[in-house]
N, C-alpha and C positions, 0 to 999 in steps of 0.2 A: 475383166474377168480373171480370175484365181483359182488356185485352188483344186483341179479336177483332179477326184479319185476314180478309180474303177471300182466296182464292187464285182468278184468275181465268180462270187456265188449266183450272181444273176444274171452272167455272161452264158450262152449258152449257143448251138450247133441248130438249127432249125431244116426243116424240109426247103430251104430258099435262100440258107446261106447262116449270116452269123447275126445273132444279136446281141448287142453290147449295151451295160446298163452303167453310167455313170454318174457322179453329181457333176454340180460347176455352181463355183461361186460369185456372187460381187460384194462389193466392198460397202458401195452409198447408195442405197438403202441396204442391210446388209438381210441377202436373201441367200437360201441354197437351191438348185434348181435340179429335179433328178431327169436327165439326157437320156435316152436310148439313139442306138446307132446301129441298122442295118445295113450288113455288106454282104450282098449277094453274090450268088454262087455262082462260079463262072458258066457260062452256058455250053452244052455239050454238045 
């Protein structure tokens, strides 16, 4: 895999922490894949 952008306009602050939206690529067969990535909030 290659390639990984952020896109930051769709990165955002949620009630549970943070979500992150990005692509990721491969090569053979050539695909793009769009990723999300939640990381939660530390607990209080």
């Amino acid at each position: 895999m290659y390639g990984p952008y952020q896109i930051p306009q769709y990165s955002r602050a949620t009630d549970h922490g943070v979500q992150i939206y990005s692509t990721m690529s491969t090569w053979n067969p050539y695909q793009v894949m769009l990723m999300t990535l939640n990381i939660p909030a530390p607990l209080q």
